[in-house]
C-alpha positions, 0 to 999 in steps of 0.5 A: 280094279284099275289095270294100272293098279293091278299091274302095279300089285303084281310087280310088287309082290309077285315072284317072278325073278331070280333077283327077287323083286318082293324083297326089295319091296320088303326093305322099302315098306320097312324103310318107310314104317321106321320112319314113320315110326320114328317121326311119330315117336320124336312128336310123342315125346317132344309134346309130352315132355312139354306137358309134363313140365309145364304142368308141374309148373302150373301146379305149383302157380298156375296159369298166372299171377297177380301181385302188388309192388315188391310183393309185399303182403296186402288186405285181402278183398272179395272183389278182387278175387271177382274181377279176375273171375268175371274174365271169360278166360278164368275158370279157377283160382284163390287167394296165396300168401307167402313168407320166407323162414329159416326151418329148423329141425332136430331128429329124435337121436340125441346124437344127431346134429340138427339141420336147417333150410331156408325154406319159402311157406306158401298158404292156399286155399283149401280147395287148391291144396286139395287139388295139388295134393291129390296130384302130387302127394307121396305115400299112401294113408291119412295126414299125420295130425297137427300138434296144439299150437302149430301149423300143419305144413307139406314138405317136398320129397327132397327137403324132406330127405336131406333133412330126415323130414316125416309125417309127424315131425316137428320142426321150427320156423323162423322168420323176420316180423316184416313190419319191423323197421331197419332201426328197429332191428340194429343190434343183437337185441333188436334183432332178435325181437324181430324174429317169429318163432314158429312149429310147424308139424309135417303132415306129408310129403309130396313130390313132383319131380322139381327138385331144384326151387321146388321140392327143396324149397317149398313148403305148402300149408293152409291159407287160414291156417297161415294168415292165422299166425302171420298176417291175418286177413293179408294175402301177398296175390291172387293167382288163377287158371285160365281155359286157354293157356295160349291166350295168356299174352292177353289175358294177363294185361286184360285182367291187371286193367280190370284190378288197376293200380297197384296190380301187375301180373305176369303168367306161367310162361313169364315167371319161368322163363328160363325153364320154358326157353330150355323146352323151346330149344329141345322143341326147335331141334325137332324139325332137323329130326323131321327133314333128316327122316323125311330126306332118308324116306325119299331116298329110299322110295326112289332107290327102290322104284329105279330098281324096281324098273331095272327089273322089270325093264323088260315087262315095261317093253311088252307092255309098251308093244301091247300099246299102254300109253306111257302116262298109264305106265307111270301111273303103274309105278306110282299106284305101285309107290301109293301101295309101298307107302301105304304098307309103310306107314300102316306098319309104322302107325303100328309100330309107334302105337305099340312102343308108346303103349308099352313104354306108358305101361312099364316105363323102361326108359328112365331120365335122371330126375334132377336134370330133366324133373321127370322119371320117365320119358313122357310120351304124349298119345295124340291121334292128331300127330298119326294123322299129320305124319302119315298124310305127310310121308303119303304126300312125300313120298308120292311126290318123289315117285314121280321121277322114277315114274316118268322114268319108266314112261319114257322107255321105248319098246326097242330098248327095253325088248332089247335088255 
């Protein structure tokens, strides 16, 4: 072991005073485990609450979208579909279509007023409804089974609360045949010859924390199953995912190229713009958080040291008179800061680690979900943020011991025997 860190380790937690030195050290590896902790926790859930929403989001449009003019439905076609495969950054995706209607329900007590919404009806394909409903559907066993002459339809958790929905509920949709013309449709008579009159029967429930535009409004059926009742063989787009959502900017144009005209396309980050700009606010807080912790950590790693050379003013003397050259006794209080700081964001690592851990296991701390479209706080476990953060007060904090280091240097043997 180096003499300077051996000097180092015994100033630090070795008694040797009435003033007690190693209680001060204490305070400092506290002061900075916090810090790191904090740092570390902020990161967590800045990034989890990001993936959180964004996934949601995803799941019920994923990565992006492609359409014709005024989203009006079309002839679905197998090569469409291909070309946006054949990109190297698709991996998955399918065919939608959606139709605005006015749902309608009566419950089963004569006494009961009945209850409507204005609902959008969004057919996938089997495999995609699948996947959504094994990451998103409520309650446990079998789907209630559709009843001959309608269409099995998934309600989000707070229709289906505010309307009294079930599994097994029937309920009518009704909407405005899209190929009647205006003409058409002038007076009572026209009108009502332009409704499509439907039942649909609730097969489930599913929740996914959007409440407002989501839960509320969508209901999720069958592709086939749709387009059977409204618009066979017609699609209003193709939507897919994509391996890399940060290359979306120019994977979308890519894509639209490749389908030509009339196609546009727009991606995750596009369509909900306003959501994703709500993330990016909270996100540019996160950096004031890091400069105020990280300013709190310099204070606190230069208090300590100067206090530390206070005390042990006249053990630098005898030094100094023993003949250590001035640049080994600032390397003293810098191993002796290295060894602080590395005790800091040990504990701190752990500390961060712990409450992460324990949060995903009990989840203790709870949100109001129509705000914030989650339960809980999320917290994302990424080794990549431990390791950031502790190089990152490791640099800091060595950085700033330098003063008092040089400090301690510059004392002469006279002045510090003579304290």
């Amino acid at each position: 072991m180096k003499p300077e860190l051996y000097i180092a380790g015994r100033f630090a937690f070795k008694q040797r005073s009435s003033t007690r030195p190693t209680f001060i050290i204490l305070i400092a590896v506290i002061g900075i485990a916090v810090g790191t902790a904090a740092l570390i926790l902020t990161l967590s859930v800045v990034k989890g609450f990001s993936s959180s929403i964004e996934g949601k989001l995803i799941g019920f449009s994923s990565h992006m979208q492609f359409r014709q003019p005024d989203s009006r439905p079309f002839r679905e076609r197998r090569g469409d579909m291909q070309a946006i495969l054949r990109d190297p950054e698709s991996m998955s995706g399918g065919a939608f279509l959606e139709k605005n209607l006015i749902l309608r329900y009566q419950p089963p007590s004569a006494s009961a007023a009945g209850k409507g919404s204005p609902v959008m009806l969004k057919g996938v394909e089997s495999g995609e409804l699948e996947r959504f409903l094994g990451r998103y559907r409520r309650g446990e066993g079998r789907d209630a089974p559709v009843g001959e002459g309608t269409i099995g339809i998934y309600v989000g958790s707070t229709l289906a609360g505010n309307l009294g929905l079930q599994p097994g509920s029937r309920v009518l949709l009704a909407g405005v045949d899209g190929s009647a013309s205006v003409g058409e449709m002038d007076g009572l008579v026209g009108l009502l010859s332009s409704l499509e009159l439907e039942v649909g029967t609730v097969r489930g429930v599913y929740d996914t924390g959007l409440q407002e535009g989501f839960d509320d409004f969508m209901l999720i059926a069958d592709l086939h199953s749709m387009q059977a009742l409204f618009a066979p063989g017609m699609v209003t787009g193709y939507e897919a995912r994509v391996r890399h959502p940060g290359e979306l900017a120019e994977t979308v144009p890519r894509i639209v190229s490749a389908l030509g005209y009339p196609f546009y396309g727009y991606s995750v980050f596009e369509r909900y713009a306003n959501l994703f700009e709500w993330l990016r606010l909270q996100q540019n807080l996160m950096p004031l958080l890091i400069l105020t912790i990280t300013v709190v950590a310099v204070f606190n790693i230069i208090s300590t040291l100067l206090v530390l050379i206070i005390e042990k003013t006249r053990e630098i003397g005898m030094l100094s008179a023993l003949g250590l050259e001035p640049g080994r006794i600032s390397r003293v209080f810098m191993a002796q800061a290295f060894l602080t700081a590395f005790g800091g964001i040990l504990l701190g690592n752990i500390l961060a680690l712990g409450l992460t851990l324990f949060e995903l296991r009990f989840h203790l701390i709870t949100l109001p979900e129509k705000s914030y479209f989650i339960k809980y706080v999320p917290l994302r476990l990424d080794p990549s943020d431990y390791l950031l953060v502790s190089l990152a007060v490791m640099a800091v904090t060595m950085l700033f011991a330098f003063i008092p280091a040089r400090i301690a240097s510059s004392l002469k043997p006279a002045t510090a025997l003579g304290t």
